[in-house]
N, CA, C, O and CB atoms as a CASP TS submission, in Angstrom:
PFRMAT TS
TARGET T0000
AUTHOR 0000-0000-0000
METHOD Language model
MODEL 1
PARENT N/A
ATOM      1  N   UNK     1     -14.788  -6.037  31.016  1.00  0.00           N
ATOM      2  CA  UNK     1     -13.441  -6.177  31.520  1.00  0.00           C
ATOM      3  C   UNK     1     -13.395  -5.814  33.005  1.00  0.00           C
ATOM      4  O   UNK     1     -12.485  -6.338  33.647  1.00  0.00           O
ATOM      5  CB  UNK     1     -12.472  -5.301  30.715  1.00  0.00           C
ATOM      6  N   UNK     2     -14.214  -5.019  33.637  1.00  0.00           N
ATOM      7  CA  UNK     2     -13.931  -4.337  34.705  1.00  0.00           C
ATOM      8  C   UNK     2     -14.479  -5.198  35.584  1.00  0.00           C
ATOM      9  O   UNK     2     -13.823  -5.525  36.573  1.00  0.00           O
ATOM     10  CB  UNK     2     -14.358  -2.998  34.761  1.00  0.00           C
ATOM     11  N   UNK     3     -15.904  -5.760  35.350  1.00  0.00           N
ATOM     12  CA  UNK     3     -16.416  -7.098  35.851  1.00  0.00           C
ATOM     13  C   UNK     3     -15.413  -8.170  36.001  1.00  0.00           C
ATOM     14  O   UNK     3     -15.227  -8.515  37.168  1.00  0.00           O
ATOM     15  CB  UNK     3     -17.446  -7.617  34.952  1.00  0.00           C
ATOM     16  N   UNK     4     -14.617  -8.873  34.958  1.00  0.00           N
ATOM     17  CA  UNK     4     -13.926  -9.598  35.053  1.00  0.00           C
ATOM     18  C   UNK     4     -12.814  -9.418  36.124  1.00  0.00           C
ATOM     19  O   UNK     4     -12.501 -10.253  36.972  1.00  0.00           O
ATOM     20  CB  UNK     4     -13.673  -9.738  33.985  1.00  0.00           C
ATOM     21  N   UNK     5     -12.203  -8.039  35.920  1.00  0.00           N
ATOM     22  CA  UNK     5     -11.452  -8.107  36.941  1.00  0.00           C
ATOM     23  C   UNK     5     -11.677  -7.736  38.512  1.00  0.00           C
ATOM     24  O   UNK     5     -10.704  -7.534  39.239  1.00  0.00           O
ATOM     25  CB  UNK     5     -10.622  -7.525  36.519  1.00  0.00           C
ATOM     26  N   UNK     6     -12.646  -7.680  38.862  1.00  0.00           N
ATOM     27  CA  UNK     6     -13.630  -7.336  40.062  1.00  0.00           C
ATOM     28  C   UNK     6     -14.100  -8.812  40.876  1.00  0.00           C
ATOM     29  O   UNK     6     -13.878  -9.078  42.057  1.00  0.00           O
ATOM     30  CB  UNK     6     -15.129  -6.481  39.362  1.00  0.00           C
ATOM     31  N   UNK     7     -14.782  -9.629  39.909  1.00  0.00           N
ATOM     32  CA  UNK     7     -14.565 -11.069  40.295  1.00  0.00           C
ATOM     33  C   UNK     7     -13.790 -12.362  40.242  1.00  0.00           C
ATOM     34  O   UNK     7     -14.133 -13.513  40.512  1.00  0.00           O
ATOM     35  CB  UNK     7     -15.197 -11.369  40.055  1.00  0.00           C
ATOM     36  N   UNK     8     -12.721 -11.887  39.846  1.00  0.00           N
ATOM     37  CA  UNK     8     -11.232 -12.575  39.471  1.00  0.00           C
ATOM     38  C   UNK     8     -10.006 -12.105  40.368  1.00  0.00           C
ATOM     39  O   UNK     8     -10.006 -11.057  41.013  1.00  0.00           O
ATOM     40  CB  UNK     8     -10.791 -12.173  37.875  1.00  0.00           C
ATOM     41  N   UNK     9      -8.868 -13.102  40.320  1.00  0.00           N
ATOM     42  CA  UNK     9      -7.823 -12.549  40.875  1.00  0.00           C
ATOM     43  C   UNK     9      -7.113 -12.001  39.766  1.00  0.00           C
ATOM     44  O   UNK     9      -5.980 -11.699  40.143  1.00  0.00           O
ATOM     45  CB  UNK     9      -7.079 -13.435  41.684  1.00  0.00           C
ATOM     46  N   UNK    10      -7.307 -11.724  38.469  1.00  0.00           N
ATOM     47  CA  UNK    10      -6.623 -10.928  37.240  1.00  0.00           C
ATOM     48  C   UNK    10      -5.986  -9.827  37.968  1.00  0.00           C
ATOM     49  O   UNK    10      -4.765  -9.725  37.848  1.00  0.00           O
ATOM     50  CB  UNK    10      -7.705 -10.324  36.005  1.00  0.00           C
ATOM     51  N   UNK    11      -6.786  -8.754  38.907  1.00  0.00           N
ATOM     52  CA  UNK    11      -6.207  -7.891  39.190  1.00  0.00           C
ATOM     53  C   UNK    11      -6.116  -7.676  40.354  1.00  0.00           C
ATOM     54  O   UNK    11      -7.277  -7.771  40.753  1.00  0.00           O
ATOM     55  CB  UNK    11      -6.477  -7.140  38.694  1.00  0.00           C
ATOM     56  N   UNK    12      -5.260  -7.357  41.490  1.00  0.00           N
ATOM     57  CA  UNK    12      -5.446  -7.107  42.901  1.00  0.00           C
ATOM     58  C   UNK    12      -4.470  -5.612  42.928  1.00  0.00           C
ATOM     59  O   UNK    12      -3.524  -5.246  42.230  1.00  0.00           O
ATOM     60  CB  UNK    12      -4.854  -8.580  43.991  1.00  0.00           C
ATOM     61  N   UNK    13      -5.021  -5.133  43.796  1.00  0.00           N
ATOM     62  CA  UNK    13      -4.256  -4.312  44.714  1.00  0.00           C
ATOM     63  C   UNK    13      -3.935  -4.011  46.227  1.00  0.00           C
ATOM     64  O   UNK    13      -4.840  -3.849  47.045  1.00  0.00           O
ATOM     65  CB  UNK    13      -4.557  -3.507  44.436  1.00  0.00           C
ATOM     66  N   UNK    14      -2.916  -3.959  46.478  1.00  0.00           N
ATOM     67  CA  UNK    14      -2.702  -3.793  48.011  1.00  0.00           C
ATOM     68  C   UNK    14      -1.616  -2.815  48.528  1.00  0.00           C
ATOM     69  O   UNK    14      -0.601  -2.427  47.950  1.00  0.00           O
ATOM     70  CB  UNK    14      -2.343  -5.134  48.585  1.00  0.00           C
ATOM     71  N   UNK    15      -1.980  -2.582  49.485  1.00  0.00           N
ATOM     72  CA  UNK    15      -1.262  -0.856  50.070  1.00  0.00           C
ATOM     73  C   UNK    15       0.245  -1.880  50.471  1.00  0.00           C
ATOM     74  O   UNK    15       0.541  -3.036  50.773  1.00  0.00           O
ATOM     75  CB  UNK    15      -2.421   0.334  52.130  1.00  0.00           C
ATOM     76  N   UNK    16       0.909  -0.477  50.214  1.00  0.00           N
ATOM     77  CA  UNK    16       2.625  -1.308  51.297  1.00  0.00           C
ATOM     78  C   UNK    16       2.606   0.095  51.762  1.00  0.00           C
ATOM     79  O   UNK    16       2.088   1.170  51.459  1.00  0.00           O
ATOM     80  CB  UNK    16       4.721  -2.062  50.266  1.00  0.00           C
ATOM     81  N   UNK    17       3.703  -0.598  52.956  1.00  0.00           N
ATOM     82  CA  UNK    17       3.980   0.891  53.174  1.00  0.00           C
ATOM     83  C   UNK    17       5.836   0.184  53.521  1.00  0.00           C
ATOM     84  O   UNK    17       6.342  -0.845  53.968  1.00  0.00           O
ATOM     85  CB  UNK    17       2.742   1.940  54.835  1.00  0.00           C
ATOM     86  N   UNK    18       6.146   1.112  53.138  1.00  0.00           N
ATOM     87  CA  UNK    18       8.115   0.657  53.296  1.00  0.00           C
ATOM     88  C   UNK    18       8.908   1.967  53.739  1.00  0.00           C
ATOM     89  O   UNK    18       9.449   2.801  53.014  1.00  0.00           O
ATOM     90  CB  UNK    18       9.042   0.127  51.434  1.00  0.00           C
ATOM     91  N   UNK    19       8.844   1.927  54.884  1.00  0.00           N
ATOM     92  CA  UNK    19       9.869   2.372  55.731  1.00  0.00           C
ATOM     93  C   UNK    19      11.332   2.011  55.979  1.00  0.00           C
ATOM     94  O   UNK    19      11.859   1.111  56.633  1.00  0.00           O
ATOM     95  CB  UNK    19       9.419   2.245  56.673  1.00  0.00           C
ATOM     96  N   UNK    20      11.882   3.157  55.132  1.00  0.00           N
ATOM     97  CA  UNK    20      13.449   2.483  55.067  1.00  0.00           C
ATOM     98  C   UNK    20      13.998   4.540  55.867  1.00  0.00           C
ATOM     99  O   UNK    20      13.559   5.683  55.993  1.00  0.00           O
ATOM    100  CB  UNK    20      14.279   1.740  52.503  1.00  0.00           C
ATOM    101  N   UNK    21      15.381   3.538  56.184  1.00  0.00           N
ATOM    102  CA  UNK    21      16.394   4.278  56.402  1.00  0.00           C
ATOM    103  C   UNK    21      17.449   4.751  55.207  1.00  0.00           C
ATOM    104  O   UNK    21      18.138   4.101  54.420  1.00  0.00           O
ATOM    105  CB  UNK    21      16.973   3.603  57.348  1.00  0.00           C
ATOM    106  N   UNK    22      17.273   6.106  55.417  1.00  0.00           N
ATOM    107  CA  UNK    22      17.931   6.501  53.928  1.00  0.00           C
ATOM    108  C   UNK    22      19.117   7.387  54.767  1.00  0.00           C
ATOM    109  O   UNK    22      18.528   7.908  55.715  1.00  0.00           O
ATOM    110  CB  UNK    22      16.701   7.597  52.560  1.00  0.00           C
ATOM    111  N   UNK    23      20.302   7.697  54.789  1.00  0.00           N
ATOM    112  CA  UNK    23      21.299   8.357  55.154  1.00  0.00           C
ATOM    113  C   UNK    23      21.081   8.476  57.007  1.00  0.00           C
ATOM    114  O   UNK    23      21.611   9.373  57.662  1.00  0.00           O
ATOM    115  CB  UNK    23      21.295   9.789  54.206  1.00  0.00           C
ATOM    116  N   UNK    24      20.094   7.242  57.693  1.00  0.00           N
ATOM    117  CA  UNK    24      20.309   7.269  58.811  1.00  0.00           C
ATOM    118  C   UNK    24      19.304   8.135  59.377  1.00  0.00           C
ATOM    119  O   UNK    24      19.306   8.717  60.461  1.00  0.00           O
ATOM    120  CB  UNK    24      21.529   7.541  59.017  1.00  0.00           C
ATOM    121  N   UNK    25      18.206   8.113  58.194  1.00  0.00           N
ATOM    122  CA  UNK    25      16.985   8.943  58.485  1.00  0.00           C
ATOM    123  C   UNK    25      15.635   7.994  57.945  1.00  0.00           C
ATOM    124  O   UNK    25      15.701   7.399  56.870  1.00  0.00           O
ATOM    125  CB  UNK    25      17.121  10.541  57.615  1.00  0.00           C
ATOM    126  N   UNK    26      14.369   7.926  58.849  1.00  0.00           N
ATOM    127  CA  UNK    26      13.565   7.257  58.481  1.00  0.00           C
ATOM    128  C   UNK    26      12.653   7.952  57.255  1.00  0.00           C
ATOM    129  O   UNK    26      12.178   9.087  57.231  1.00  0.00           O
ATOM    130  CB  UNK    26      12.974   6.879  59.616  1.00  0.00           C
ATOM    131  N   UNK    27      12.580   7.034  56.382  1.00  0.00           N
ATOM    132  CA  UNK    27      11.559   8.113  55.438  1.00  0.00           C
ATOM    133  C   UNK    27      10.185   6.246  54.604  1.00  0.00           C
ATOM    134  O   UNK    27      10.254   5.024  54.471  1.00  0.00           O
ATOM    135  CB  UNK    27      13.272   9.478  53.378  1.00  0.00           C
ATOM    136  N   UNK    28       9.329   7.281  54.376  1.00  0.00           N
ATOM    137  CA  UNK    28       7.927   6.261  54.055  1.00  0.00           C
ATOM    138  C   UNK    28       8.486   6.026  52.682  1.00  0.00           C
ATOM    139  O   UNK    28       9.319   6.893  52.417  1.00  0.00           O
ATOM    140  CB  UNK    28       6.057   7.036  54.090  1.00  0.00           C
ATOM    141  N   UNK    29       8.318   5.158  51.723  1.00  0.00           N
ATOM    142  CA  UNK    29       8.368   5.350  49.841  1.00  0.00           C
ATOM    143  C   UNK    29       8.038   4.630  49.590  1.00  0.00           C
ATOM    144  O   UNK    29       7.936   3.575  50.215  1.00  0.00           O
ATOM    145  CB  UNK    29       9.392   5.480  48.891  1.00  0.00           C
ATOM    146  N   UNK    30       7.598   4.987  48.143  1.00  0.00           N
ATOM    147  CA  UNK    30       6.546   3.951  47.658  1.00  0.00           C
ATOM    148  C   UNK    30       7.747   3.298  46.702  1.00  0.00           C
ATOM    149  O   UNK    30       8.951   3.531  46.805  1.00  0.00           O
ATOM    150  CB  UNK    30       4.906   4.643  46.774  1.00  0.00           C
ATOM    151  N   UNK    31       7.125   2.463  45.794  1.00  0.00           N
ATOM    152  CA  UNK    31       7.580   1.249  45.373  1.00  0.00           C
ATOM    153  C   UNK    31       8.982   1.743  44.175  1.00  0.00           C
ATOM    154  O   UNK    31      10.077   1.214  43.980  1.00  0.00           O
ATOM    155  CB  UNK    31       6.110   0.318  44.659  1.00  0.00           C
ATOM    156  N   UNK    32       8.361   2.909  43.585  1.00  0.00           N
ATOM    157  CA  UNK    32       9.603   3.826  42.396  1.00  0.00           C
ATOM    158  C   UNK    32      10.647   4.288  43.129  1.00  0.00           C
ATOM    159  O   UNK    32      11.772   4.268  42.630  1.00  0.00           O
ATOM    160  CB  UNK    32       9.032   5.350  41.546  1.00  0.00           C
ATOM    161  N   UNK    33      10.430   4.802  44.493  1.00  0.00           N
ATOM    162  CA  UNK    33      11.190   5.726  45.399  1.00  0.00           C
ATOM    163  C   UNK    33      12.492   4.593  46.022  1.00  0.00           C
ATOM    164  O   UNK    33      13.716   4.680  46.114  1.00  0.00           O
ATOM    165  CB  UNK    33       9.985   6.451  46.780  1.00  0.00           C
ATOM    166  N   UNK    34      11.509   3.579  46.353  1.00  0.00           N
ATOM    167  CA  UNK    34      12.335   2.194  46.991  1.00  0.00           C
ATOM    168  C   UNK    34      13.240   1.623  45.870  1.00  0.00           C
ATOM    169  O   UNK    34      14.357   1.196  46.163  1.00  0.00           O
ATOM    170  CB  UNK    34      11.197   0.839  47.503  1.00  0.00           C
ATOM    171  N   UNK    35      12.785   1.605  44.582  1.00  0.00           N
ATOM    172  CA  UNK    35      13.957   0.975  43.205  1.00  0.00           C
ATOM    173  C   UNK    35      14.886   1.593  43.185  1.00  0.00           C
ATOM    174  O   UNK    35      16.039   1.170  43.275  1.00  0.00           O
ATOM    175  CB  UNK    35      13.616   1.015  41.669  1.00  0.00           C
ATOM    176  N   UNK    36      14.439   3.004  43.030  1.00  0.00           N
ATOM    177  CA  UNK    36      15.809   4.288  42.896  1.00  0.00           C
ATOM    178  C   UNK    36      16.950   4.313  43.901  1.00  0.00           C
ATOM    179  O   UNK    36      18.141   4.144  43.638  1.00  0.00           O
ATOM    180  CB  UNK    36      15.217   5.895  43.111  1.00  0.00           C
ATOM    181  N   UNK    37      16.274   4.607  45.386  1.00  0.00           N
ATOM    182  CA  UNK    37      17.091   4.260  46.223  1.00  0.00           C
ATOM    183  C   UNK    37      17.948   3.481  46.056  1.00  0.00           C
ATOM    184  O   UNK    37      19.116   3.868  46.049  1.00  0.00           O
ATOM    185  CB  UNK    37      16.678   3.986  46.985  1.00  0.00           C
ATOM    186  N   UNK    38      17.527   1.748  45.816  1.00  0.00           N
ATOM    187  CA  UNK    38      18.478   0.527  45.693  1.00  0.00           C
ATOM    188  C   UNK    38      19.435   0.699  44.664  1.00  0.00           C
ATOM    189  O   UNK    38      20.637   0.485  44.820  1.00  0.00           O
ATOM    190  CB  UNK    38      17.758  -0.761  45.403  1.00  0.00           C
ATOM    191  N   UNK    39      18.743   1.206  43.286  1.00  0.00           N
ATOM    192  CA  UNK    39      19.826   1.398  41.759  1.00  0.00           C
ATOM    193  C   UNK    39      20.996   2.242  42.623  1.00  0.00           C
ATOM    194  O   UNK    39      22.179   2.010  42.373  1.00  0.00           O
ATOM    195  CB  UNK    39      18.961   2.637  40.023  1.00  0.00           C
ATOM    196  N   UNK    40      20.704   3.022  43.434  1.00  0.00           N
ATOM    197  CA  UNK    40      21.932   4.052  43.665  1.00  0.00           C
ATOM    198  C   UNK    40      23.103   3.604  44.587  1.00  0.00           C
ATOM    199  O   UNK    40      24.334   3.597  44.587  1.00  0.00           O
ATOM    200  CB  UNK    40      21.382   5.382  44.322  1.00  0.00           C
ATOM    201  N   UNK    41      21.775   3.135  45.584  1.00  0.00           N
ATOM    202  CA  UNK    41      22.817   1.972  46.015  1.00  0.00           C
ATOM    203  C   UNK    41      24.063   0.885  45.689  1.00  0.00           C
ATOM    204  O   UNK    41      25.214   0.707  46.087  1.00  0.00           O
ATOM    205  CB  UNK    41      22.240   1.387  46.252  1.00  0.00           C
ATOM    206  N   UNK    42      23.139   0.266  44.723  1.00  0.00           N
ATOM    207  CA  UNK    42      24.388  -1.159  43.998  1.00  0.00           C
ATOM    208  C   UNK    42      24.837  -0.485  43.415  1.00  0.00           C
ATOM    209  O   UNK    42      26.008  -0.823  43.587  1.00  0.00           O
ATOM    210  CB  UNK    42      24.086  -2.566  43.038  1.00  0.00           C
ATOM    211  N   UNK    43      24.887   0.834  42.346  1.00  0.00           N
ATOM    212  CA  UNK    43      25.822   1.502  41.515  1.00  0.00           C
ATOM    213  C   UNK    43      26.777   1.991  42.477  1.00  0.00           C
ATOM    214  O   UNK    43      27.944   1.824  42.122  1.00  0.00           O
ATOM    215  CB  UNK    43      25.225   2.604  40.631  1.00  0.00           C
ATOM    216  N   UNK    44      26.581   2.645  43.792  1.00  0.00           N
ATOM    217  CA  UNK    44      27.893   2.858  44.821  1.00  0.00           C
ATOM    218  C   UNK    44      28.371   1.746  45.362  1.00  0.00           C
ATOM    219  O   UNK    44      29.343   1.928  46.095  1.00  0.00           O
ATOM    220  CB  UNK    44      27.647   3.707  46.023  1.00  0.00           C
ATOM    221  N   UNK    45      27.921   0.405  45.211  1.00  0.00           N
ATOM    222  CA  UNK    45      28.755  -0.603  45.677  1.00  0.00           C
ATOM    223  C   UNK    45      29.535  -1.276  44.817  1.00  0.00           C
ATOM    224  O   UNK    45      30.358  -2.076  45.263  1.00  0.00           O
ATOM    225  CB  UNK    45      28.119  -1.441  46.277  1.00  0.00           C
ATOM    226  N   UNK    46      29.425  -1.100  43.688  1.00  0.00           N
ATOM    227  CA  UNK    46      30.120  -1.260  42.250  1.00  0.00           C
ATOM    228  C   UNK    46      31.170  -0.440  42.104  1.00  0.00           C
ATOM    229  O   UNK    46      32.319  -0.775  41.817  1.00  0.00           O
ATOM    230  CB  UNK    46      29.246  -0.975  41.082  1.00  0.00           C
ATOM    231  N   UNK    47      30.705   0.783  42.332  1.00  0.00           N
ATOM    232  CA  UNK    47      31.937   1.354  42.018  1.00  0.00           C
ATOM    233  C   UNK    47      32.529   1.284  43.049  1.00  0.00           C
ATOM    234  O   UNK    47      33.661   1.100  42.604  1.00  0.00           O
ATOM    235  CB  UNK    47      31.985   2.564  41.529  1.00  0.00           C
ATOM    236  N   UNK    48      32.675   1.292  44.473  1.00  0.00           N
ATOM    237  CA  UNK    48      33.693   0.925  45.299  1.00  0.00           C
ATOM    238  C   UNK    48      33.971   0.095  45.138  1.00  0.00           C
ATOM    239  O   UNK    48      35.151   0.277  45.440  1.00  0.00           O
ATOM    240  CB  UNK    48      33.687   0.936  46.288  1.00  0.00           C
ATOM    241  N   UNK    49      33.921  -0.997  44.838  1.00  0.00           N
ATOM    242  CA  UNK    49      34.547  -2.300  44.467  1.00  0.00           C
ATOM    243  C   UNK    49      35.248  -2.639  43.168  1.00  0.00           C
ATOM    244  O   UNK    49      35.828  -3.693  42.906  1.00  0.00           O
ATOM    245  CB  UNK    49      33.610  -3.179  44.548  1.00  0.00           C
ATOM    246  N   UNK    50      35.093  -1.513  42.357  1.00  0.00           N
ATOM    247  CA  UNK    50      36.028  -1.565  41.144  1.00  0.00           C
ATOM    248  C   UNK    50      37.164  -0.522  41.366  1.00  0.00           C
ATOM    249  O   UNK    50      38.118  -0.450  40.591  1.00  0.00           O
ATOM    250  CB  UNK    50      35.215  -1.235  39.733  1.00  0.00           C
ATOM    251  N   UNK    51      37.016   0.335  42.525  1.00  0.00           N
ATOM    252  CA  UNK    51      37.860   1.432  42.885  1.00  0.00           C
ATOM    253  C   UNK    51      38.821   0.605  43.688  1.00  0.00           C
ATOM    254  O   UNK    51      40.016   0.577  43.394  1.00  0.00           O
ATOM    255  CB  UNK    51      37.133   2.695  43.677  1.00  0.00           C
ATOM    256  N   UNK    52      38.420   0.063  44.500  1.00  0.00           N
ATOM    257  CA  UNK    52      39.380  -1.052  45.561  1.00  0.00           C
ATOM    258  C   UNK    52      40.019  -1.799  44.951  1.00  0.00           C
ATOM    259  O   UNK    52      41.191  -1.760  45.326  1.00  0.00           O
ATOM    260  CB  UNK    52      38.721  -2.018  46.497  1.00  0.00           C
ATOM    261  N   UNK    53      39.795  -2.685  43.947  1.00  0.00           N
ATOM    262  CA  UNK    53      40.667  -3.415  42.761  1.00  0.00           C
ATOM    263  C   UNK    53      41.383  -2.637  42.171  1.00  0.00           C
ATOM    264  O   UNK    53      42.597  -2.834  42.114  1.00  0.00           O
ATOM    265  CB  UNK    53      39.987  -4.056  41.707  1.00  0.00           C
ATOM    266  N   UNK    54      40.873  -1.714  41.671  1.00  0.00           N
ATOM    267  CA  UNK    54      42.303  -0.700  40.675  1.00  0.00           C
ATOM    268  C   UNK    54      43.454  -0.251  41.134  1.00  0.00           C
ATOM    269  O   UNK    54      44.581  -0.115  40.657  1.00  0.00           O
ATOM    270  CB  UNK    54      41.962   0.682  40.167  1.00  0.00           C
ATOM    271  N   UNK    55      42.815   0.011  42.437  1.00  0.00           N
ATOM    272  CA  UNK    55      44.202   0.674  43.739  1.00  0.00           C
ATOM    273  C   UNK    55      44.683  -0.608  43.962  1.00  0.00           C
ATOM    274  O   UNK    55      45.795  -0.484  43.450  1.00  0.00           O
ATOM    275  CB  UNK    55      43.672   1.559  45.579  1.00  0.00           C
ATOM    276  N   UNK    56      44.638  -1.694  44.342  1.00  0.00           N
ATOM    277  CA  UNK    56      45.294  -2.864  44.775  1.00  0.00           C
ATOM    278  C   UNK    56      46.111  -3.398  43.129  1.00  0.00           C
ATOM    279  O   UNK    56      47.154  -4.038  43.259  1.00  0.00           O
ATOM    280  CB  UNK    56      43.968  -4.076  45.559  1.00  0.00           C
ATOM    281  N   UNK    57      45.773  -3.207  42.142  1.00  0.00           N
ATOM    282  CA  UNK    57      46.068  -3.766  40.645  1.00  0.00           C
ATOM    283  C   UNK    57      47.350  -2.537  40.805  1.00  0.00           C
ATOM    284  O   UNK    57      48.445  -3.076  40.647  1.00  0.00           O
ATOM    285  CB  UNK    57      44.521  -3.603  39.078  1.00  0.00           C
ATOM    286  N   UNK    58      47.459  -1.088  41.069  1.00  0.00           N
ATOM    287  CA  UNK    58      48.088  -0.203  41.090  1.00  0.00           C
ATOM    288  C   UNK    58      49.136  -0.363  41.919  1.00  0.00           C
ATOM    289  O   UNK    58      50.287   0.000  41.677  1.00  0.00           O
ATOM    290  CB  UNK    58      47.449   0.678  41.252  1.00  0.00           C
ATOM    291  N   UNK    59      48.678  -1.011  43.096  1.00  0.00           N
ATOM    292  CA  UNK    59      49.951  -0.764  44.040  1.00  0.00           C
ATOM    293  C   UNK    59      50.824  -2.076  43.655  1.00  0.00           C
ATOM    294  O   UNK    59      52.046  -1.970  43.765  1.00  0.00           O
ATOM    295  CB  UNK    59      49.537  -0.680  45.882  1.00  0.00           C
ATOM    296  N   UNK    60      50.216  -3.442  43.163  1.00  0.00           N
ATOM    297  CA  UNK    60      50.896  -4.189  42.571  1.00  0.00           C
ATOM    298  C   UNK    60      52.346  -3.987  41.396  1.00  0.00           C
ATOM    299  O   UNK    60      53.531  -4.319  41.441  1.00  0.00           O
ATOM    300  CB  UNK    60      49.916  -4.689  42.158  1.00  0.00           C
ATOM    301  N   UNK    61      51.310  -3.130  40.214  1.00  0.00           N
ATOM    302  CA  UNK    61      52.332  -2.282  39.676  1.00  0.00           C
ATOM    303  C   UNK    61      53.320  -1.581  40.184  1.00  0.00           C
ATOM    304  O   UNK    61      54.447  -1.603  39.688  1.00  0.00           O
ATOM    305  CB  UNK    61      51.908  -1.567  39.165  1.00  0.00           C
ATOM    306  N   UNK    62      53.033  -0.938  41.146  1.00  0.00           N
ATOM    307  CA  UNK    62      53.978   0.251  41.778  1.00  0.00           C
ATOM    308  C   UNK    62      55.260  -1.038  42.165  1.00  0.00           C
ATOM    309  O   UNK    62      56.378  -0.818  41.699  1.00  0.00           O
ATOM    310  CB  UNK    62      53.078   1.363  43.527  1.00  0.00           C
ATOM    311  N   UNK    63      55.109  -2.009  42.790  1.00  0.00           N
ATOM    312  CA  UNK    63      55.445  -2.854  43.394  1.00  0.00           C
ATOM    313  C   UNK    63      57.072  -3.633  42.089  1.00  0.00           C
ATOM    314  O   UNK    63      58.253  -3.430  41.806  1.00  0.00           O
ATOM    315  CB  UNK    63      53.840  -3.741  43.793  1.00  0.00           C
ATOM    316  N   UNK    64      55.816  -4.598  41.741  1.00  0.00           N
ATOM    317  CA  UNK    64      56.391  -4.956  40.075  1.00  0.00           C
ATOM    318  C   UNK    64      57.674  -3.924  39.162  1.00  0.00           C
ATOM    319  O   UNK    64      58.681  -4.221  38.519  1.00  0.00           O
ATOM    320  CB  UNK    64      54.831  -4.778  39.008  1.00  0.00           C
ATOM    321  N   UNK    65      57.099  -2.812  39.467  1.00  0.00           N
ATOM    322  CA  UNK    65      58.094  -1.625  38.706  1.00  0.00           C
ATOM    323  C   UNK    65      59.778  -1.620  39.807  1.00  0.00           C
ATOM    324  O   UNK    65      60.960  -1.702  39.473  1.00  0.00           O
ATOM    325  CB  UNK    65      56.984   0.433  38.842  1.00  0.00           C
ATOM    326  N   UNK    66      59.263  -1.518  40.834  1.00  0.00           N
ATOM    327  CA  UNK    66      60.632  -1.079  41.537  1.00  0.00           C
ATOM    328  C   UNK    66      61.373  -2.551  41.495  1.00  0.00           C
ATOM    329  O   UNK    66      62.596  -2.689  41.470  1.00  0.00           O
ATOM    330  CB  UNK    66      60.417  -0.371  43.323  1.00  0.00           C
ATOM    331  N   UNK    67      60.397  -3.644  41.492  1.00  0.00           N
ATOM    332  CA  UNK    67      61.194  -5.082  41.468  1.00  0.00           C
ATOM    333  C   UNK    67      62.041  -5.421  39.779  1.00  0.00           C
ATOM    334  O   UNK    67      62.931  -6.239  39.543  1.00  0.00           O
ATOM    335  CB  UNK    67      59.778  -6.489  41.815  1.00  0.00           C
ATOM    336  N   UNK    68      61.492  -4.644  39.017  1.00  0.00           N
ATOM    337  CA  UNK    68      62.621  -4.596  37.335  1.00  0.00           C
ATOM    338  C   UNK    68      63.245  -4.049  37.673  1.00  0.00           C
ATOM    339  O   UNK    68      64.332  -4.600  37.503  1.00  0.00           O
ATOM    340  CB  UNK    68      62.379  -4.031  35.854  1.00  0.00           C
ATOM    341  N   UNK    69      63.463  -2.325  38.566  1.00  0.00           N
ATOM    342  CA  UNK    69      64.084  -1.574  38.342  1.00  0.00           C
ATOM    343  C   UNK    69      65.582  -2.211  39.340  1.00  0.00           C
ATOM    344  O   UNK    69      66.721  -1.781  39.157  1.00  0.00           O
ATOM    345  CB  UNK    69      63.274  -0.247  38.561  1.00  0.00           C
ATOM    346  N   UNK    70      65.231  -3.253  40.333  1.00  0.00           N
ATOM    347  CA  UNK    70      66.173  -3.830  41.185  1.00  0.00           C
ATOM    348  C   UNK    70      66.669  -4.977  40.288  1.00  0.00           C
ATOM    349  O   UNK    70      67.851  -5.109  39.972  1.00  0.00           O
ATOM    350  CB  UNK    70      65.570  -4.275  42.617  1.00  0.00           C
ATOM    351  N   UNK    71      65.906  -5.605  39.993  1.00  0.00           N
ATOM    352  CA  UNK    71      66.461  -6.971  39.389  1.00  0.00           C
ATOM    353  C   UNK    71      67.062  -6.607  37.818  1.00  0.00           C
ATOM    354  O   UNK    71      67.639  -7.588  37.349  1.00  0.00           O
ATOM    355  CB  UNK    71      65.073  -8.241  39.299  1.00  0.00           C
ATOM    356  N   UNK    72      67.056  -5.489  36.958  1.00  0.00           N
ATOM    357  CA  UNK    72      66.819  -5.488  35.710  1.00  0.00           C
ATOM    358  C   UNK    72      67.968  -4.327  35.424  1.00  0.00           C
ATOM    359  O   UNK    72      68.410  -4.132  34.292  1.00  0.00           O
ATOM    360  CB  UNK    72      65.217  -5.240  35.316  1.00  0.00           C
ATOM    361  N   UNK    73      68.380  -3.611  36.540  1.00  0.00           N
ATOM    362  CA  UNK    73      68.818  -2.566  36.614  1.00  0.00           C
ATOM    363  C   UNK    73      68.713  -1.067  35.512  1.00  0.00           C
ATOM    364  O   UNK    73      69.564  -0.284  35.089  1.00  0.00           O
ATOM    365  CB  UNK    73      69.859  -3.059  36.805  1.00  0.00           C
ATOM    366  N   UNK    74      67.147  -1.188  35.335  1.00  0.00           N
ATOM    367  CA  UNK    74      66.693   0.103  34.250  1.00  0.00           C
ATOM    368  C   UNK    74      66.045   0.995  35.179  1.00  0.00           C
ATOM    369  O   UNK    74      65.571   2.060  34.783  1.00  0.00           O
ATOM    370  CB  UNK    74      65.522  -0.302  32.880  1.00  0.00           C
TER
END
């Protein structure tokens, strides 16, 4: 097996190196460090974006309510 994969492309390896900016700071990470980062990422862009809809769905309501309470007189 080890032959096989020695004279085959079955297995390769190659260095990265990924230099990212994390809070506006440079840092090196490897490939687990770089996933995590991103998961945390899109999970904070998710939830701001379901936070921004709820407040806009809310102020609609707020909105809607005072327009029964004018038109409906309750």
């Amino acid at each position: 097996m080890q032959r096989l994969f020695r004279q085959t492309t079955l297995q390769d390896s190659m260095s990265c190196n990924f230099n990212v900016l994390i809070s506006g700071m440079p840092r090196v990470m490897g490939v687990r460090e770089l996933l995590q980062e991103w998961c945390a990422w899109r999970t904070e862009c998710v939830r701001r974006r379901v936070y921004y809809i709820m407040h806009r769905k809310m102020d609609k309501l707020h909105l809607l309510k005072g327009l029964k309470k004018i038109l409906l007189g309750y």
